[in-house]
N, C-alpha and C positions, 0 to 999 in steps of 0.2 A: 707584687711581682713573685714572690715567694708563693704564695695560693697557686696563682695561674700556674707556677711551672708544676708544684707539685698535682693541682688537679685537671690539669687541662695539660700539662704537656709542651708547655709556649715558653716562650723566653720574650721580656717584654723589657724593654731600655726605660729607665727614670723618665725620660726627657717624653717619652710618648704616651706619659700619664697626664691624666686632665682631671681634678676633683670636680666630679659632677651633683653631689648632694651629700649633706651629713645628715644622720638621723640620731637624735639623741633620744635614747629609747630608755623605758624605764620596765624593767617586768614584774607583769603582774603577779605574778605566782612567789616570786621571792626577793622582791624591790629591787636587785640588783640594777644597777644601771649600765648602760654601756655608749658610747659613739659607733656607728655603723657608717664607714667612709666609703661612696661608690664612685668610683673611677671610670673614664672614657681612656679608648687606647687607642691610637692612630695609628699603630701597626707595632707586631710580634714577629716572633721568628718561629718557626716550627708547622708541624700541624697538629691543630687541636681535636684532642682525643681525651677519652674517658677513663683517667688513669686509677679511680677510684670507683671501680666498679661493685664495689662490697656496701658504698655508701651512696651512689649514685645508680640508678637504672639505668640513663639514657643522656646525651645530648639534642638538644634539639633548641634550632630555631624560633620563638613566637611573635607572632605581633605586640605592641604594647596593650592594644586595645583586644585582645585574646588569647590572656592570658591562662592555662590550665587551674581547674579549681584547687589543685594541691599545692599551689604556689605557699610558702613559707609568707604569711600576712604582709610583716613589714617588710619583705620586696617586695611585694606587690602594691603595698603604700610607698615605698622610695620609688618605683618604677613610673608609677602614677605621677608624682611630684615633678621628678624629670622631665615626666614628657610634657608639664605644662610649665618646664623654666623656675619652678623651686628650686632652692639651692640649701636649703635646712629647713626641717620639719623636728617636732616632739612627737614621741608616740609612748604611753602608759602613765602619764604624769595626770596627777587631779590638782584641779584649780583651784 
């Protein structure tokens, strides 16, 4: 809630959050691990705009299945998961 208002602008109530996927991710580069929580929201208040424009270019709508090739990986791995009804995935862990 805290993100969207500062990057987007919205104002979003507890009760209108839905957890749609965890990603418990591990990086590569410096094993760090983290959980990445992605949320549905049944509705905000405001209008959404681009309040971080020094770190963001642009807003924009995509399809799931056309997604821009600059997409940050593990959304585009959580995005995927989502749209086929995953609810937790790992990404950087060896077996």
């Amino acid at each position: 809630m805290r993100e969207a208002h500062e990057e987007l602008g919205i104002g979003i109530d507890p009760d209108a959050l839905h957890l749609l996927h965890t990603l418990h991710q591990r990086n590569p580069d410096n094993g760090h691990a983290r959980l990445q929580l992605f949320f549905g929201v049944d509705r905000y208040t405001g209008h959404i705009a681009n309040c971080e424009p020094d770190r963001c270019v642009a807003l924009q709508w995509w399809p799931p299945d056309a997604l821009p090739a600059s997409i940050v990986p593990y959304t585009a791995g959580a995005l995927a998961a989502i749209t086929a009804g995953v609810i937790y995935a790992e990404a950087g862990w060896t077996t």
